[in-house]
N, C-alpha and C positions, 0 to 999 in steps of 0.2 A: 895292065890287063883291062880288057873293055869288060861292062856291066855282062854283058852277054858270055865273055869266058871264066867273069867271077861263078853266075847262075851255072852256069855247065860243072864247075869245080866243083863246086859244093853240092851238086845234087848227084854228082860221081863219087864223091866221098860220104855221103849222106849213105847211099844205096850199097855202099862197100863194108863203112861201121854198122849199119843194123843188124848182121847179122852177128857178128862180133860178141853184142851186147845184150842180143837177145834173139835164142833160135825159136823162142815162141812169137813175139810180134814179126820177126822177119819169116815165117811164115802165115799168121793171121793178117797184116799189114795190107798185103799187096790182092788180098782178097776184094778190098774197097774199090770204088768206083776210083778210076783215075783223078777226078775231081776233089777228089776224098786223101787217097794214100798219100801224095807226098805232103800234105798238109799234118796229117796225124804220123808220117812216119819221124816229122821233123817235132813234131809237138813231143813225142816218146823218146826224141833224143835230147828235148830240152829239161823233160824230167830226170832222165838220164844222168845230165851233168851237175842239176840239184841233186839229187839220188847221193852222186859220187861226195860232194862235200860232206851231205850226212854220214856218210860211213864212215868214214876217212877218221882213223883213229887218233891221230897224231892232232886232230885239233882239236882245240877245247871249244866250250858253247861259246863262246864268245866269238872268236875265230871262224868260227862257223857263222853265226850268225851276220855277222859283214859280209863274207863272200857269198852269203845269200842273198843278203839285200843289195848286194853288189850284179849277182848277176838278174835280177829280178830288174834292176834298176838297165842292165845292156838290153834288156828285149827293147826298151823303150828308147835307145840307142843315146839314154842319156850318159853311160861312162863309156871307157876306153876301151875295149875287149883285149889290146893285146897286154896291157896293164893287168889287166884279171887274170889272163894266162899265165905273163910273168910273173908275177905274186903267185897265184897258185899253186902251178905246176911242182916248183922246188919242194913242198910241203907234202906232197903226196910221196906216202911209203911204201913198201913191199903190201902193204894190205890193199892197196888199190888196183885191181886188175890191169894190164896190159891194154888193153882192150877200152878200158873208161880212163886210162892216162892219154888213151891218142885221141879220147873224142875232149877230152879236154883242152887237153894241144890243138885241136883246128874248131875251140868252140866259135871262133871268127868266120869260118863256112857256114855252120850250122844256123849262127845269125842274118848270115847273106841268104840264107834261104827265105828264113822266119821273115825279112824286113821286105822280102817280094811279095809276101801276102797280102790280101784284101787288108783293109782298115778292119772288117767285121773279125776277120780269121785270125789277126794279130793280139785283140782286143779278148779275144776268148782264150788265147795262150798265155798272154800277161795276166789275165786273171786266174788262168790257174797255177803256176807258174810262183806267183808271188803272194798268196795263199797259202800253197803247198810249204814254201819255203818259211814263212813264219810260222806255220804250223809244227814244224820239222825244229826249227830252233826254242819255239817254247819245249817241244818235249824231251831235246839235248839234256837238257838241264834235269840229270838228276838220274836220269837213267841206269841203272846197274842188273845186276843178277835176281836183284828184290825181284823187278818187272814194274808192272802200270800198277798202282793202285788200284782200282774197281774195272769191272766192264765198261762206264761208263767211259772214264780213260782213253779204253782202246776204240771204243765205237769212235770219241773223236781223232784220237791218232789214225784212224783208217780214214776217215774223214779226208784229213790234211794231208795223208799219202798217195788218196787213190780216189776215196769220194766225190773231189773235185775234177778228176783226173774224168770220173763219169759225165761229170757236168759240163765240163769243157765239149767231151765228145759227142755227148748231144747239140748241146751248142753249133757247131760245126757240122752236123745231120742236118738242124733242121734248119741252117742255110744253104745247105746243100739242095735239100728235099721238100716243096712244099709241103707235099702231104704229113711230111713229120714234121713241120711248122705247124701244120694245125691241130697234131696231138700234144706239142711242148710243154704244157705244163703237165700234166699226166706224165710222161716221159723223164721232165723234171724232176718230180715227185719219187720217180723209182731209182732214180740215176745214182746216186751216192751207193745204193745194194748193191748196184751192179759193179762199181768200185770195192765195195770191202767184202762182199762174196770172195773178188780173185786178192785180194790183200791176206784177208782172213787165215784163204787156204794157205798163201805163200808164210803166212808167221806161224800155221800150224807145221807146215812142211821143213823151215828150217830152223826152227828153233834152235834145235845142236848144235849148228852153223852159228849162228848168232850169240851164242851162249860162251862159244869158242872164243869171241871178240869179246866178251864182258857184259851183253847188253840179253834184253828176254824184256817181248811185249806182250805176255800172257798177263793176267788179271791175277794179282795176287792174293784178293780177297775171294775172288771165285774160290781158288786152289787150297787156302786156308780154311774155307768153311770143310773142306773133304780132308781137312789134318796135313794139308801139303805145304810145306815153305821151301817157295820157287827158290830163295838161297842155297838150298840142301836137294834140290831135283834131281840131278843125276845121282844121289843116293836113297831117293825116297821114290824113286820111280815104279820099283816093285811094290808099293805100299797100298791098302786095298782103296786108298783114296785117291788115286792117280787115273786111273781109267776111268772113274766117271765122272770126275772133275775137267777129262780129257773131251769126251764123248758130252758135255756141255758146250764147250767150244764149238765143237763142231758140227753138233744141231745150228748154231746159232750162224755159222758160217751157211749152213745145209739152208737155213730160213731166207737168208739174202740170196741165195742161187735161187729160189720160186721167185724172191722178187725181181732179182733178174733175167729171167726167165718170160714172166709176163712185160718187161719191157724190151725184151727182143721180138715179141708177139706183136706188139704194138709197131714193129718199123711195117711198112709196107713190104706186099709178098713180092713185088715187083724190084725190090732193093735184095737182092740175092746178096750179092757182095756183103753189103752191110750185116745183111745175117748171119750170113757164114764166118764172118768177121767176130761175132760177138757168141755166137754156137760154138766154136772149135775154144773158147779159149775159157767159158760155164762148162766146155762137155769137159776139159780136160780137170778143173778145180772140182768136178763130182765125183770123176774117178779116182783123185789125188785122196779126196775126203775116203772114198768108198776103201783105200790102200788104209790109211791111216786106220779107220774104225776095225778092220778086220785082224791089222797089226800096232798095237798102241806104244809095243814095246821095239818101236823101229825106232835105229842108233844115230840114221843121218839120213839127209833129203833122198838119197841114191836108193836108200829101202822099200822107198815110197812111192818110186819114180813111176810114172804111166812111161810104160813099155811102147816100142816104136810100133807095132803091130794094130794094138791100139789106136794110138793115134791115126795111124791111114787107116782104120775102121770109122773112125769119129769121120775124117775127112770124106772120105767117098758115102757114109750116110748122109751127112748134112749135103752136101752135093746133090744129093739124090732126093732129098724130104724139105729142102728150104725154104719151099713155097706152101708148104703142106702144115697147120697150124694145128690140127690134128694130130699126123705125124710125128709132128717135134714134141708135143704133152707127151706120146706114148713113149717113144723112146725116150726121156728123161726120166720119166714114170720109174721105166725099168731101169736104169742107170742107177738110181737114187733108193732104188727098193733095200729095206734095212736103217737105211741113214736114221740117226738120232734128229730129232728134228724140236728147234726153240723159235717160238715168238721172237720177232723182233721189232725196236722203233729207229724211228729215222732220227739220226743226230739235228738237233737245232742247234747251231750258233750263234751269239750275237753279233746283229748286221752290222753295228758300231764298230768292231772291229777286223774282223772279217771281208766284209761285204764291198765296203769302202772301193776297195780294187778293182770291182767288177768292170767300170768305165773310167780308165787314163785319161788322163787330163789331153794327152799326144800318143800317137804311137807312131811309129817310122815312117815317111811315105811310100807305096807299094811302088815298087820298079814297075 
């Protein structure tokens, strides 16, 4: 098969798995500037297939954390891919959706895409990528029903899940855009909010889910000062300390939506795409919070869910107000009226270990 019918393969299996794997980005995705979507649609399936080792019950931290470093190590096309595959694949159980066993199965498309990219575009997905992936294996280790120890915990476990996930995406804007080249660090500076905004709402959203598999990323000390032991939740959930230990959380999620909020203010009105890009998916983690606050005592994500009706009101607004920076404050305004609302700070890391990744030594030559 020539270079030309590998790219065609894998950017037809690329645009076939995203909606599979997620009917949210396979519809916010293709909002982006051409220049934009299939860069970040392949960057979401390479968290994707990180994602999938995390979940994946049948491995232990250990286990996990090789085939992270394993697949962290294929963007830079230093191991085997189909070695990863075959190792893999056999490992994954009934818990691993249909849908994330097949993008693991052709994670060798998904690379033939990634190794087309610019040097710059490559370089911002290895960094997040292989970040993510250590971050995801330090907090294997230990995780159960307890939850995270403090807030502090979870601010950096969103960090390592999604925070970067912000950072990469700017990254990738403001090579795209000069004009958001010349807000970057500003943009910088908000980019991780706009990561554990939509992280925050998704652990507020499915905890039950997760609880289901043995694991809970809520603050355990939070929950304790209000008489709650995240051990005994689904028995103490009526208890008078559950709901405002709850309606904490989700101030605090409510706090990173402003800030992601003012860094979608910041792209240019002239980047529609990009905004609507990052609007439809703050509109929908407000309303998700707004479901949650108004029912505390909801059993699974499905109680919670923003209704389809909704969503094409979210879509045909922001369609309509995208360029309007005015507009967009009002309608959030109103969306968020009610919300519990907490301060928040930005996670700091140390660069030594962390940071290190941000420029590989190589990355793949771009076809």
């Amino acid at each position: 098969m020539t270079n030309a019918s590998k790219l065609s393969a894998a950017s037809a299996f690329q645009d076939h798995i995203l909606g599979s794997v997620s009917r949210t980005f396979a519809l916010t995705i293709p909002q982006l500037p051409s220049g934009l979507s299939h860069v970040i649609a392949n960057a979401y399936l390479l968290c994707r297939i990180a994602d999938t080792i995390e979940d994946e019950a049948a491995l232990d931290s250990e286990r996990k954390a090789y085939f992270q470093r394993y697949f962290s190590d294929l963007i830079l096309g230093r191991r085997d891919v189909d070695e990863f595959m075959h190792k893999l694949l056999p490992l994954l159980t009934a818990s691993t959706l249909d849908a994330e066993r097949e993008l693991v199965a052709n994670t060798d498309k998904v690379l033939t895409l990634t190794h087309s990219f610019t040097r710059a575009q490559q370089q911002a997905l290895y960094h997040c990528i292989s970040v993510m992936s250590r971050g995801m294996s330090r907090f294997q280790q230990g995780i159960d029903l307890a939850g995270l120890p403090a807030m502090q915990d979870l601010d950096e476990y969103c960090y390592f899940v999604a925070g970067v996930v912000g950072e990469m995406l700017t990254d990738l804007f403001c090579q795209y855009d000069q004009h958001m080249a010349g807000k970057r660090s500003r943009l910088m500076h908000l980019a991780p909010s706009f990561g554990q905004a939509l992280q925050m709402t998704n652990i507020l959203k499915d905890v039950w889910d997760d609880r289901e598999r043995g694991v809970c990323w809520w603050p355990r000390q939070l929950f304790a000062e209000h008489g709650i032991d995240l051990q005994q939740l689904e028995n103490q959930r009526k208890s008078s300390g559950f709901t405002p230990a709850l309606e904490k959380l989700v101030g605090i999620a409510h706090g990173h939506i402003l800030n992601a909020l003012q860094y979608t203010l910041l792209i240019p009105r002239s980047q529609t795409g990009i905004r609507n890009f990052c609007l439809w998916s703050l509109a929908l983690a407000v309303l998700t919070l707004q479901n949650i606050h108004r029912n505390p005592m909801y059993q699974n994500s499905q109680d919670i869910k923003v209704r389809r009706k909704r969503v094409q009101q979210i879509i045909a607004l922001s369609r309509l107000f995208a360029r309007s920076n005015l507009a967009i404050r009002g309608l959030f305004r109103r969306a968020r009226k009610g919300l519990p609302l907490q301060p928040v700070t930005q996670v700091k890391l140390p660069a030594d270990n962390y940071q290190a990744s941000r420029a590989p030594a190589t990355v793949v030559k771009s076809a």
